[in-house]
Backbone as numpy.savetxt, mean C-alpha at the origin, in Angstrom:
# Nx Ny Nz CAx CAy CAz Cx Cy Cz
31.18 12.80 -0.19 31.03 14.14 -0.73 29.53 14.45 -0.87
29.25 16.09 -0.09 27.91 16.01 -0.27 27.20 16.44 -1.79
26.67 16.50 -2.06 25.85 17.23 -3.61 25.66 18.87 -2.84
25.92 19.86 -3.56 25.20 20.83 -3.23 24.18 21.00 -3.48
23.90 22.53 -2.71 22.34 22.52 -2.07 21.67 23.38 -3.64
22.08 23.45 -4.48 21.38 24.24 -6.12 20.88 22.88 -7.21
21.25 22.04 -6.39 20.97 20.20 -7.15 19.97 19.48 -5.98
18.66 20.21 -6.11 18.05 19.01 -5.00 17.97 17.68 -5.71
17.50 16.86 -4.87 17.87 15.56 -5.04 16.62 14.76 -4.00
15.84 14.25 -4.58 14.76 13.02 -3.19 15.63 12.84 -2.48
16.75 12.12 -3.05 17.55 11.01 -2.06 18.70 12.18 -1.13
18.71 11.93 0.03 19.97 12.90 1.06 20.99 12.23 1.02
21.43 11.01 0.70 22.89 10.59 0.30 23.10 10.44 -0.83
24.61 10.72 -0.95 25.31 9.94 -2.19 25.14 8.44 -2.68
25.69 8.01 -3.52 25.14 6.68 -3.79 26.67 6.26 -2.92
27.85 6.96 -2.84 28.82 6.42 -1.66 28.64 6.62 -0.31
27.81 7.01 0.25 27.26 7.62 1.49 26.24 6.27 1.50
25.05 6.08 1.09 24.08 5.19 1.12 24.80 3.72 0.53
25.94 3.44 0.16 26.48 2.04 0.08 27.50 1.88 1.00
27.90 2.74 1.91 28.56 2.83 2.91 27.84 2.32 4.25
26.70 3.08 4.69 25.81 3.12 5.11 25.30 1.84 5.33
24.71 0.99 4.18 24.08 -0.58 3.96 24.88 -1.31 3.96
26.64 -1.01 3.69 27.40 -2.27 4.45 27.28 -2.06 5.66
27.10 -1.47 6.54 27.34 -1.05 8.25 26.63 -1.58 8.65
25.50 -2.43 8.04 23.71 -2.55 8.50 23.93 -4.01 8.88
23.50 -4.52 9.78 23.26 -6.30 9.86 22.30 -6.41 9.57
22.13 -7.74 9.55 20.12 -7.92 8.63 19.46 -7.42 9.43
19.41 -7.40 10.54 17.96 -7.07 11.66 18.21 -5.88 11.66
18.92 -5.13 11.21 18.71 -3.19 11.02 17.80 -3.37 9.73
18.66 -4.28 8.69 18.07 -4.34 7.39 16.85 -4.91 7.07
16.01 -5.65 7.70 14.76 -5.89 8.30 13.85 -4.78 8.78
14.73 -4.17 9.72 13.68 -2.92 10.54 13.67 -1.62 9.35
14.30 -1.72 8.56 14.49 -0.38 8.15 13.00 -0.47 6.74
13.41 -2.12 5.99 12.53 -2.46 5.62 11.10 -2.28 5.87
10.69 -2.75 7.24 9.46 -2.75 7.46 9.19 -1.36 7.62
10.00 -0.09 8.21 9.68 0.87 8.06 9.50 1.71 7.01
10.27 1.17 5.87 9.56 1.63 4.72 8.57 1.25 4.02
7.61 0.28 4.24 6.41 -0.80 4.05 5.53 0.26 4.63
5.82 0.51 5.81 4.06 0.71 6.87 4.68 2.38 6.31
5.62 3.06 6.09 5.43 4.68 5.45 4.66 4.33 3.96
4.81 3.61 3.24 4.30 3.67 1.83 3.16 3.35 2.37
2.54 2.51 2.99 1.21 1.86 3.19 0.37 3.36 3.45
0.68 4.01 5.02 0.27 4.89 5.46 0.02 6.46 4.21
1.09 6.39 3.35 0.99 6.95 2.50 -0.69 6.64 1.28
-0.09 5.42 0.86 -1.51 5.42 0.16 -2.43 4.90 0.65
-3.05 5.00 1.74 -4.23 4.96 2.99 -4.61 6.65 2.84
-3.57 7.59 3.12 -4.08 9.00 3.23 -4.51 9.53 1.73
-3.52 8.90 0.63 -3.73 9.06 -0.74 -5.45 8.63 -1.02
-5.80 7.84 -1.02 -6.79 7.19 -1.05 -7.91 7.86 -0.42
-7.88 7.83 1.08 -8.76 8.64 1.83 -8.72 10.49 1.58
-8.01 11.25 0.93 -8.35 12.57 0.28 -9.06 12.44 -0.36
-8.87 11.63 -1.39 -9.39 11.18 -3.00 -10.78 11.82 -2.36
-11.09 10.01 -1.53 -12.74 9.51 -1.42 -13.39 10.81 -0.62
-12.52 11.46 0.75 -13.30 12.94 0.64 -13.61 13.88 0.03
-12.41 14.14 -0.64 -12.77 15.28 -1.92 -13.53 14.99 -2.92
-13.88 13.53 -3.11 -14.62 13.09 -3.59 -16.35 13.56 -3.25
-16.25 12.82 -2.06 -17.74 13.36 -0.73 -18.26 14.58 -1.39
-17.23 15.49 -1.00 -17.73 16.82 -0.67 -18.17 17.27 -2.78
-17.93 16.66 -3.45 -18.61 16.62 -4.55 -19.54 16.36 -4.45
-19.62 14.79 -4.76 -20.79 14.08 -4.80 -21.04 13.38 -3.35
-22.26 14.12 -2.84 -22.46 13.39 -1.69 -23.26 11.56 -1.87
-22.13 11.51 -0.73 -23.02 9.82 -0.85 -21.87 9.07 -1.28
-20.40 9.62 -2.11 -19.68 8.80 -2.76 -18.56 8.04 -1.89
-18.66 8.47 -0.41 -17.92 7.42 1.12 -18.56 6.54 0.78
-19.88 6.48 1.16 -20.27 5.41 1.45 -20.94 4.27 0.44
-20.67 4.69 -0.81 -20.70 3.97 -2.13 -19.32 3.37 -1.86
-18.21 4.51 -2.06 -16.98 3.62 -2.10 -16.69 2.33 -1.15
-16.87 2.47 -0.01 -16.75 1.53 0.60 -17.36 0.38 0.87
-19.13 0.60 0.30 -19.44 -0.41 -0.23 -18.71 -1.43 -1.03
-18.54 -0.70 -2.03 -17.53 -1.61 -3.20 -16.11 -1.92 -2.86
-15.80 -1.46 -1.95 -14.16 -2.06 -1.52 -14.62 -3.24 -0.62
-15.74 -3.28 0.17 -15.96 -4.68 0.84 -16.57 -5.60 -0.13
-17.41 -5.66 -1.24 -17.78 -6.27 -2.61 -16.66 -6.49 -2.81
-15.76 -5.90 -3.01 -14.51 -6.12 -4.01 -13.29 -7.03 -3.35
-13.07 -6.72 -1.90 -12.23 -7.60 -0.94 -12.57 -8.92 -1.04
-14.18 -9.27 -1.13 -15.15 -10.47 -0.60 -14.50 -11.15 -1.97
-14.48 -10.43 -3.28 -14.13 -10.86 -4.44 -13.02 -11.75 -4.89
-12.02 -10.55 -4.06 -10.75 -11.08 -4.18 -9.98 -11.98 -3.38
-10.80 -12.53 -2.19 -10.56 -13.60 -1.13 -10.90 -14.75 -1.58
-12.27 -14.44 -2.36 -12.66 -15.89 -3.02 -12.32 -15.98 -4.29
-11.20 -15.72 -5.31 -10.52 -15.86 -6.04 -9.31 -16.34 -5.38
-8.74 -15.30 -4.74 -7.43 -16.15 -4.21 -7.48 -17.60 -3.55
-8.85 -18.05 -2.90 -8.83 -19.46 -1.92 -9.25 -20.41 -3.47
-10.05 -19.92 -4.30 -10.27 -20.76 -5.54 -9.18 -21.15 -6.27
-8.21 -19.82 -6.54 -6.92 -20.25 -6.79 -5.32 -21.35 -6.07
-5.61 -20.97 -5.00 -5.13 -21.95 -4.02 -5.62 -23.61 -3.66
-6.81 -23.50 -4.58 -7.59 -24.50 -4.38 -7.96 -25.01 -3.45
-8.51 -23.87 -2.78 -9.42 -24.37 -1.10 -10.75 -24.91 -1.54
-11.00 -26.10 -0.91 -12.61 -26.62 -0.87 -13.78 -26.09 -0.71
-12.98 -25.18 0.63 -14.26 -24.38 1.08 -14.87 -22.93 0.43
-14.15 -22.78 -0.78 -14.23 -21.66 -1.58 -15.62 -21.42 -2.51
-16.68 -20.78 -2.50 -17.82 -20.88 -3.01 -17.22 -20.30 -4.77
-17.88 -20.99 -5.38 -18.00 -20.83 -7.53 -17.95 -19.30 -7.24
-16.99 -19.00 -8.13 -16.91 -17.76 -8.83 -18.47 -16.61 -8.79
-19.63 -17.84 -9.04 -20.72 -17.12 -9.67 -21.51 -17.02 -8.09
-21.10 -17.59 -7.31 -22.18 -17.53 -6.04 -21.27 -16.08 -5.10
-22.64 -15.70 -5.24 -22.88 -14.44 -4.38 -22.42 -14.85 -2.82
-22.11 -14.18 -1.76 -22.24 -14.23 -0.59 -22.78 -12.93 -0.02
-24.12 -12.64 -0.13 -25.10 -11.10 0.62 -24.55 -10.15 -0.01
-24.30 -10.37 -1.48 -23.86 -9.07 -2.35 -25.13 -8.53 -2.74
């Protein structure tokens, strides 16, 4: 049964329509459908993100290329936390810089 159209709704199925639906699915639909909802959210906050930092720009000029400064500072950060945490050898102290 559909919902009428004076009740929008995000979702376009019923919750008996969409459990109907996901029994019909074998894993490798249920896999693909997965990953396609991964790389839409991703792509989503990639464009979320990238408005921001333009509308940002066109404020304050200069604030691209600040930001992205600090997202490669901040990546470099969080790689060598995660290998410290993992307890890689080759992981430099918390306190050592690498060309920051």
């Amino acid at each position: 049964m559909r919902r009428s159209e004076s009740n929008p709704d995000p979702f376009p199925l019923t919750e008996e329509e969409l459990s109907q639906l996901l029994a019909d699915m074998d894993i490798d639909q249920w896999l693909e459908t997965l990953r396609h909802s991964d790389r839409s959210l991703y792509n989503l906050m990639a464009l979320e993100v990238w408005s921001i930092a333009k509308t940002m720009d066109a404020l304050i000029p200069g604030f691209w290329n600040r930001f992205m400064a600090n997202r490669q500072i901040s990546l470099k950060q969080f790689i060598r936390q995660q290998q410290a945490a993992n307890g890689d050898p080759q992981a430099p102290a918390p306190g050592e810089a690498e060309g920051e």
